[in-house]
C-alpha positions in Angstrom: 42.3 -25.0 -32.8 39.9 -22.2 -31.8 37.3 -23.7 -34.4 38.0 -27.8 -33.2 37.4 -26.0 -29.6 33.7 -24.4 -30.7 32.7 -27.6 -32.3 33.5 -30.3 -29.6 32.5 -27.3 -26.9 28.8 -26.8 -28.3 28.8 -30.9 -28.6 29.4 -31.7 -25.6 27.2 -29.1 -24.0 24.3 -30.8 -25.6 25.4 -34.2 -24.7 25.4 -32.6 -21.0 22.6 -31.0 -20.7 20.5 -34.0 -22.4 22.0 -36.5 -19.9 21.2 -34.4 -17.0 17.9 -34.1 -17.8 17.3 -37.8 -17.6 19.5 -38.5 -14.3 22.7 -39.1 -15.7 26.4 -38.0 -13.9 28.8 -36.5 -15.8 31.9 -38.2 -14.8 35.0 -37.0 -17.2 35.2 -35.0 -20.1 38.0 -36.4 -22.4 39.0 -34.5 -25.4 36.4 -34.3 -27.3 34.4 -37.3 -25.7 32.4 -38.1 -22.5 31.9 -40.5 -20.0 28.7 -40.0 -18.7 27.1 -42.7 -15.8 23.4 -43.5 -15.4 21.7 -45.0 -12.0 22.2 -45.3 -8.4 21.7 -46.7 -4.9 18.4 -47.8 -4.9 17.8 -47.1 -8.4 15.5 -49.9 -10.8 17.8 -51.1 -13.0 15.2 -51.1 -16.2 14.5 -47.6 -15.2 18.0 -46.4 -15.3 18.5 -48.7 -18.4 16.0 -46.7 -20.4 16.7 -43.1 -19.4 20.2 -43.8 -20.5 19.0 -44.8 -24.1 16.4 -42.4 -24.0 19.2 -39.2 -23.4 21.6 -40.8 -25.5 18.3 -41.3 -28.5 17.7 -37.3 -28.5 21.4 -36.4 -28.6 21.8 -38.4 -31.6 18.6 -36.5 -33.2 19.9 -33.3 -32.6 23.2 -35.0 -34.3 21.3 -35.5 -37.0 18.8 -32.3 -37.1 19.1 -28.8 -35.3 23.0 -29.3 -34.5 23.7 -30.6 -38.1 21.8 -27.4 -39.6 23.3 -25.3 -36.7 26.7 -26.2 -38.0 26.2 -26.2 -41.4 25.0 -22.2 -41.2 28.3 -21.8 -40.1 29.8 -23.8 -42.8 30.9 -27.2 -41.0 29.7 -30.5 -42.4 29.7 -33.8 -41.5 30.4 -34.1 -38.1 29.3 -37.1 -36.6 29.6 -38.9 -33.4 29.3 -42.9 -32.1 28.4 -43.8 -28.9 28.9 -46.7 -26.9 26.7 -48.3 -23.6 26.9 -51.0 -21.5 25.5 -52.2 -18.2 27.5 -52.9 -15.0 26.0 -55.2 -11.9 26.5 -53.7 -8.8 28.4 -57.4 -8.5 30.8 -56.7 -10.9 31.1 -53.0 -10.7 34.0 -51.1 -7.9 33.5 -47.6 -7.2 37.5 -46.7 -6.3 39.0 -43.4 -5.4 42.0 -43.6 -8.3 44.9 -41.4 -8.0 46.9 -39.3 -5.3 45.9 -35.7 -4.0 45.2 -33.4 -6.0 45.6 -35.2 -9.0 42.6 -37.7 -8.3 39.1 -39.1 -9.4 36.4 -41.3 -8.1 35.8 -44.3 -11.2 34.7 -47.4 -11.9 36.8 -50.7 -12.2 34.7 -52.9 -14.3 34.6 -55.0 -17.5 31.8 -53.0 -19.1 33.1 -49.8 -18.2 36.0 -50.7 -20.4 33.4 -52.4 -23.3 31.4 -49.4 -23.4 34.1 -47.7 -24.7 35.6 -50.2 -27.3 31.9 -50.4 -28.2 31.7 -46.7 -29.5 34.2 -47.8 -32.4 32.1 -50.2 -33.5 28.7 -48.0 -33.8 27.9 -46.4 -37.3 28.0 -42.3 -37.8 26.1 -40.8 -35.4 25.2 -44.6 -34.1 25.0 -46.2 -31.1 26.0 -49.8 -29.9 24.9 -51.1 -26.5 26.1 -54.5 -24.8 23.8 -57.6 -23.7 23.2 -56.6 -21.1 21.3 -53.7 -22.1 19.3 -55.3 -23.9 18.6 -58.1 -21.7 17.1 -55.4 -19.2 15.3 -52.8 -21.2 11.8 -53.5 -21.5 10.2 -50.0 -22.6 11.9 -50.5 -25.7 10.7 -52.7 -28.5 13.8 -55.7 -29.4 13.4 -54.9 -32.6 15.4 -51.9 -32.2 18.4 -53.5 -31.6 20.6 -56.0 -34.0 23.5 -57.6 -33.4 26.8 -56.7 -34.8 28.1 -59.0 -37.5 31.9 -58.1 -37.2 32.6 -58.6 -34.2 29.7 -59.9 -32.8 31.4 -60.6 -29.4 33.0 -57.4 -27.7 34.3 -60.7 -25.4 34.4 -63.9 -25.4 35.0 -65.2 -22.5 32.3 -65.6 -21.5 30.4 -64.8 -25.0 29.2 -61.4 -24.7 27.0 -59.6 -28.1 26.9 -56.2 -29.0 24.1 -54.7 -30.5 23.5 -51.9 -33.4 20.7 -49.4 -31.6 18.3 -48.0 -33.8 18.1 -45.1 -32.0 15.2 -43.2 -34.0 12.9 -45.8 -34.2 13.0 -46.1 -30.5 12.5 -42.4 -30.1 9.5 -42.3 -32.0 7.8 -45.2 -30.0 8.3 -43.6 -26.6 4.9 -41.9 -25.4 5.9 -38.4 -24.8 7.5 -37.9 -28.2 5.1 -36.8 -31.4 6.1 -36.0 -35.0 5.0 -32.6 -36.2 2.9 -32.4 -39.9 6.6 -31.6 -41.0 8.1 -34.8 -39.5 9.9 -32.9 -36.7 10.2 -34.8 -33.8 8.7 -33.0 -30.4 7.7 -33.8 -26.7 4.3 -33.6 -25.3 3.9 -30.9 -22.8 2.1 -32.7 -20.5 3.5 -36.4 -21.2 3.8 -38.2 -17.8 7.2 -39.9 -17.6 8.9 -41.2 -14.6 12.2 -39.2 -15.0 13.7 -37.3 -12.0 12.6 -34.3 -13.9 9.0 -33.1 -14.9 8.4 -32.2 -18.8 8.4 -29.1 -18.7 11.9 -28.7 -17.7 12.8 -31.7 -19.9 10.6 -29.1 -23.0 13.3 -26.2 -22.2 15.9 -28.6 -22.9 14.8 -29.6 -25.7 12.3 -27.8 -27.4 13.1 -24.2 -27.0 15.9 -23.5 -25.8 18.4 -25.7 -27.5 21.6 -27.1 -25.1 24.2 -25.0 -27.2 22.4 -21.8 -26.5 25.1 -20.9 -24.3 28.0 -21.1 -26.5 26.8 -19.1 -29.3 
């Protein structure tokens, strides 16, 4: 148990600390998942739509990198992760206080807060899956990162609704502030300008030096 405890600890400290960093809210910690919410009052939608795929593009690179090799030091392999998203309307989205007392939570009763998370099982290892209306909205992202899911294609059908296969990584390497090192190492640009809540350099000590499980070593 003390082992399962480290591993889903240091993961979701990551997760944390890279959703922060691009405005999300940390909303529950379950096991070893997370609900994590991105936007606002007044936020733009494709803004919100995009830091959200953005934080959830460089957790699954660290997946896939400097947590993999982190883990493997310590002799644990193949531990993977999905991930599912998907966009709520302010329409079709309530913000209720569920619960009595003490034993209470603010959450969301909505269709697509309940897809996001059937979506997850559908992603790949270490994969992410996003809902139409996602993709409808993001425009900083090129279309061709995202494919449609063959079995099922429709997370609901009534009315139809698609879900789509991310391709996380080639995403991450199209966005302006990332650059690929001589070795192939993805980094961020020091001075990239980016219209996050956050400036680079605090978004750099996030995820260039000092990695998000520093703390639970």
């Amino acid at each position: 148990p003390e082992t399962v405890m480290i591993i889903t600890n240091t993961l979701q400290l990551a997760a944390i600390k890279v959703c922060i960093e691009f405005g999300g809210f940390i909303h529950r910690l379950h096991g070893d998942g997370l609900m994590v919410y991105f936007g606002g009052r007044g936020r733009d939608v494709k803004d919100v739509t995009f830091h959200a795929l953005t934080a959830l593009s460089f957790f699954c690179y660290f997946m896939e990198n400097d947590l993999k090799d982190l883990f493997e030091e310590h002799g644990v392999e193949r531990i993977k992760t999905r991930i599912g998203v998907d966009l709520g309307y302010d329409k079709d989205v309530l913000w209720t206080m569920a619960g009595v007392d003490n034993s209470s939570e603010i959450a969301t009763i909505s269709l697509h807060t309940s897809l996001a998370a059937k979506m997850q099982v559908h992603a790949e290892n270490n994969g992410i899956v996003v809902g139409e209306n996602i993709v409808n909205e993001i425009k900083k992202i090129d279309k061709s990162c995202f494919t449609a899911v063959e079995d099922p294609r429709y997370i609901f059908r009534d009315p139809l609704y698609t879900q789509y296969h991310f391709n996380w990584l080639k995403a991450i390497k199209s966005m302006e502030f990332v650059a690929s090192s001589p070795n192939g190492t993805l980094i961020l640009k020091p001075q990239a300008s980016n219209n996050i809540q956050h400036n680079s350099a605090n978004l750099v000590s996030v995820i260039g030096d000092q990695k998000p499980w520093t703390s639970c070593q």
